[in-house]
C-alpha positions in Angstrom: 2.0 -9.2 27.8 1.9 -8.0 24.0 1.7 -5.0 22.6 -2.4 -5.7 21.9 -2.7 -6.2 25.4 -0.8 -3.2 27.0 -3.5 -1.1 24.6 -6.4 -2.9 26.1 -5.2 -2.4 29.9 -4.0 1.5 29.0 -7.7 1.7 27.4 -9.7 0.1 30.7 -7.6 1.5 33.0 -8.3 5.3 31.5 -12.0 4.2 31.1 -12.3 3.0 35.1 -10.4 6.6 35.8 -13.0 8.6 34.3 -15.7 6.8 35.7 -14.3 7.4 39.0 -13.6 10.9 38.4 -17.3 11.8 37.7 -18.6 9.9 40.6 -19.8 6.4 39.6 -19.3 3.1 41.1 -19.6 -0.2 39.7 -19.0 -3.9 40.5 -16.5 -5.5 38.9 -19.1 -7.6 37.0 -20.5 -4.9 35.7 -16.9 -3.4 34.1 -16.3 -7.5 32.7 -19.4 -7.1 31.1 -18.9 -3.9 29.4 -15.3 -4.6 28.4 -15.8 -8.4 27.6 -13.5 -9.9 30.1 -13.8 -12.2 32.9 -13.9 -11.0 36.6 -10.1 -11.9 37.6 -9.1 -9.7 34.7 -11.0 -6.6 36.3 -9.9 -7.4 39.8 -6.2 -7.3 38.9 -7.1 -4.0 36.8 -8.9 -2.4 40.2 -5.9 -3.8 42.3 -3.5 -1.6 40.1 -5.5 1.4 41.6 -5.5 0.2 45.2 -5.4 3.6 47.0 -8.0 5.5 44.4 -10.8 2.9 44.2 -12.4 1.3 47.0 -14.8 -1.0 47.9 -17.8 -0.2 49.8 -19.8 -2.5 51.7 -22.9 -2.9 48.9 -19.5 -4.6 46.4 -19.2 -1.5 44.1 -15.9 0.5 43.3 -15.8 4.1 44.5 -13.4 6.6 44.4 -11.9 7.0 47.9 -13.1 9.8 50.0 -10.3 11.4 49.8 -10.6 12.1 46.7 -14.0 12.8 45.8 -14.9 16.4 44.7 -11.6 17.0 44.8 -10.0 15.6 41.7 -10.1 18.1 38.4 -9.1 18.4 34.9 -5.7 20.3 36.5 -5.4 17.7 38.3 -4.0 15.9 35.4 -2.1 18.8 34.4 0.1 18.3 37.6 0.5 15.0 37.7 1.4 15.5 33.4 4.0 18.4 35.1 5.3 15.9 37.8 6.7 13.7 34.9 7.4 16.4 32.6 5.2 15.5 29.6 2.6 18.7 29.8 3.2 19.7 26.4 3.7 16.4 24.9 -0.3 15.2 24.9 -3.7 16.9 24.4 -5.1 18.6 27.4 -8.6 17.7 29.1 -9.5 15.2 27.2 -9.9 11.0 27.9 -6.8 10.6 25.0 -4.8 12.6 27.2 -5.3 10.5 30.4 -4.9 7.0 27.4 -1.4 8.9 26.8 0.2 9.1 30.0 -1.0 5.5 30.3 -0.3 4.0 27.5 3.7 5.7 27.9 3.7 3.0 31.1 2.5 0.2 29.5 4.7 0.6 26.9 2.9 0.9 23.8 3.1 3.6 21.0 4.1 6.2 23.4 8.4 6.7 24.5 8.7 9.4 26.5 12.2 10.1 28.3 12.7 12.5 30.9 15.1 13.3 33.5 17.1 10.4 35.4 15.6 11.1 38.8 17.3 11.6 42.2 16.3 8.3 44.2 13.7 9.4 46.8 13.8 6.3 49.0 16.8 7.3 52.0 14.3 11.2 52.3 11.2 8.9 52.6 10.8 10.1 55.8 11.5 13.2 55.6 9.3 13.7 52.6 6.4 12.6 54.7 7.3 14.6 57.9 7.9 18.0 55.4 4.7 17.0 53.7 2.6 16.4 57.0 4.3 20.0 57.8 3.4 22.0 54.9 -0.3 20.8 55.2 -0.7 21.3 58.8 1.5 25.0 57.8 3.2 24.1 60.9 7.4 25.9 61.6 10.2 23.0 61.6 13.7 23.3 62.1 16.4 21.6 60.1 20.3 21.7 60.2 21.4 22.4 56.6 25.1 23.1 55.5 25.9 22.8 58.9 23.1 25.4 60.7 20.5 25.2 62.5 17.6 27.0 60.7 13.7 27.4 62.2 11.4 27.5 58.9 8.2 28.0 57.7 7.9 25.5 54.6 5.8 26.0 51.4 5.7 23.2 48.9 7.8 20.0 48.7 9.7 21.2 44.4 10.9 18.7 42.2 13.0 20.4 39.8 15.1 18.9 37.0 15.0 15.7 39.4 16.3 16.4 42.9 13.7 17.1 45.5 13.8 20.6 46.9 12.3 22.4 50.5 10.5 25.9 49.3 10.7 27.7 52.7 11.3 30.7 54.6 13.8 31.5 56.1 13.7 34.3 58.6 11.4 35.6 55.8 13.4 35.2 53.3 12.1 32.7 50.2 14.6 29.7 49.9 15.3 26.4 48.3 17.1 23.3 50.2 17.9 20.3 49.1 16.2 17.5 50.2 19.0 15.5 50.2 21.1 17.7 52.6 18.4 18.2 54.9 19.3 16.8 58.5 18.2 16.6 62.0 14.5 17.9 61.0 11.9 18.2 63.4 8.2 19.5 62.9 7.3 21.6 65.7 3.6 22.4 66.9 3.4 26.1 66.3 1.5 27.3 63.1 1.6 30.0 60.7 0.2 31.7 57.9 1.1 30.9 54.6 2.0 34.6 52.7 0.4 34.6 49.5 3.4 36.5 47.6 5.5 34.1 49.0 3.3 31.2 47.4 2.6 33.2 44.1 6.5 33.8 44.0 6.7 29.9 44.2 4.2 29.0 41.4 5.7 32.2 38.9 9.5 30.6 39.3 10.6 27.8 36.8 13.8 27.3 39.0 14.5 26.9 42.5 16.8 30.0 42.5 14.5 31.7 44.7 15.4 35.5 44.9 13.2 38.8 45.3 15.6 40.6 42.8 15.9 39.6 39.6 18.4 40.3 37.1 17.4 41.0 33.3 20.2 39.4 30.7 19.9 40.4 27.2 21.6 37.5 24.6 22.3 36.3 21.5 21.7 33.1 19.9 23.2 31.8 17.0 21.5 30.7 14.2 22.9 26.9 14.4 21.3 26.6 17.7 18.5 28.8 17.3 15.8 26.1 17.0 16.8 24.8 20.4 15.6 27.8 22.2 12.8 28.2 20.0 11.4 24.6 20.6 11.5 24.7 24.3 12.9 27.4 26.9 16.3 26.8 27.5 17.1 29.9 30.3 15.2 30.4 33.3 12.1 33.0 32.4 13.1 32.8 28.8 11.8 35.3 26.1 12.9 35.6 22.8 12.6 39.2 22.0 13.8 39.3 18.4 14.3 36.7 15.7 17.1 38.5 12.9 17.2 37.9 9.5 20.0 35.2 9.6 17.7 33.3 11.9 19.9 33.8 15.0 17.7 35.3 17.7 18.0 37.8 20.8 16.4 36.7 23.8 15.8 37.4 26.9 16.6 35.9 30.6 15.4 36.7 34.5 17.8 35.4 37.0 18.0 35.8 41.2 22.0 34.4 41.3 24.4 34.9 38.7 25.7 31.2 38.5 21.9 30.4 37.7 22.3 31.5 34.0 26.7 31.3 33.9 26.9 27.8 33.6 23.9 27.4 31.3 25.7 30.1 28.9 29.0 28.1 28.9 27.3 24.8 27.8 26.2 26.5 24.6 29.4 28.3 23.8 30.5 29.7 21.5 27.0 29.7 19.9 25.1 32.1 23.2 27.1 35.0 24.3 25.4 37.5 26.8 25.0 41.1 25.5 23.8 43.0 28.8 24.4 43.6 31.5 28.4 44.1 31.1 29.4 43.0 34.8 27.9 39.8 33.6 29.6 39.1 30.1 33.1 40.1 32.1 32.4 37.6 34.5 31.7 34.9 32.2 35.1 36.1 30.3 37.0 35.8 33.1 35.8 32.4 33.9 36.9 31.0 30.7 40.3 33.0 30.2 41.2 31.5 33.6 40.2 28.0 32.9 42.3 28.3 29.6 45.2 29.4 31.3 
């Protein structure tokens, strides 16, 4: 297929999206028409959204039940989070949607995120966790070698891997999908706390903690467009930018290994200020890895 082509399928494909989303149907004679093709060219177009369109019994394209009333402007947002390109493309807008397709059909768009943990061995336990969380029913799981009875959230990808948010004896935790074992969904319900699912939507890790610990640092001016371009540290602020164009900013962290290792990668340009347990720590750490 060239490049011409991959625009005009990225183009349709949006257009048929948007139609859906705002509650038409069509036939696919109607859809050759408007975008001057013949039939089998719409048909393989409609079989590439198998699952979202269906076909009723009068031969017009709807969007499945499932979906209908349901699907929103955010929804796009989430899926644009899912794949990490939120900031990349205009918000709300048909071009936005064009984007996301035309970065799988391989046109002007490149986008390259993170290399993905494989989710095909945890299929099943995706879908039992998932049928869980919806039905906000209690499962029990072994993990690192316990048996643990929790009350599970939202299924988190986070820089890849596949995490569990759940409770644990009330207690907001992540597990790893992949370490997950022995899982069964049990019939009793609960109630979903709204802190708890606030607490979940607010984090931009998986280091799940009611505590958090402020750590004050200071960037160096080599680096300093790194952490200005994107956030680098978990709840990153940048509270001050000096005159030499280094920068002190600003960090919230539940575990202290959450911001440790991020603070060796970029030494000796970061070096933690506050709190002075912390600093120590991280000296330690390196004077006995030099020794």
């Amino acid at each position: 297929m060239s490049k011409s082509d991959h625009e005009k399928l990225a183009s349709r494909l949006a257009s048929v999206l948007l139609k859906l989303n705002q509650g038409e149907s069509f036939s696919p004679q109607d859809l050759a028409d408007e975008f001057r093709v013949d039939e089998r060219t719409i048909y393989r177009d409609l079989n590439r959204l198998k699952g979202i369109a269906e076909r009723s019994l009068d031969g017009k394209y709807r969007l499945v039940p499932e979906y209908q009333g349901k699907l929103h402007p955010k929804d796009l947002e989430t899926f644009a989070k899912l794949v990490g390109v939120e900031d990349l493309f205009p918000q709300n807008s048909s071009r936005f949607l064009m984007a996301l397709l035309d970065t799988l059909s391989q046109s002007s768009f490149l986008v390259r995120g993170h290399r993905y943990e494989k989710l095909k061995p945890h299929d099943a336990q995706f879908q039992q966790l998932d049928k869980a969380i919806r039905g906000r029913k209690r499962c029990t799981l072994t993990y690192a070698d316990k048996r643990r009875s929790l009350e599970p959230y939202r299924l988190v990808n986070n820089k890849g891997i596949w995490y569990l948010a759940a409770t644990d004896d009330g207690r907001l935790k992540s597990f790893s999908l992949s370490r997950i074992s022995q899982l069964m969904v049990g019939s009793d319900g609960f109630e979903p706390r709204v802190d708890i699912q606030r607490q979940i939507e607010e984090e931009d890790d998986v280091w799940f903690g009611e505590e958090k610990t402020e750590v004050l640092l200071s960037v160096a001016p080599q680096v300093a467009y790194y952490f200005k371009r994107r956030k680098l540290l978990p709840l990153q602020v940048i509270d001050k930018e000096l005159e030499n164009g280094g920068l002190i900013v600003s960090s919230r962290v539940s575990n202290e290994n959450q911001i440790l290792s991020l603070v060796r990668y970029w030494i000796p340009h970061v070096r933690i200020l506050e709190p002075g347990w912390l600093r120590e720590s991280l000296e330690a750490g390196v004077k006995l890895y030099l020794g």
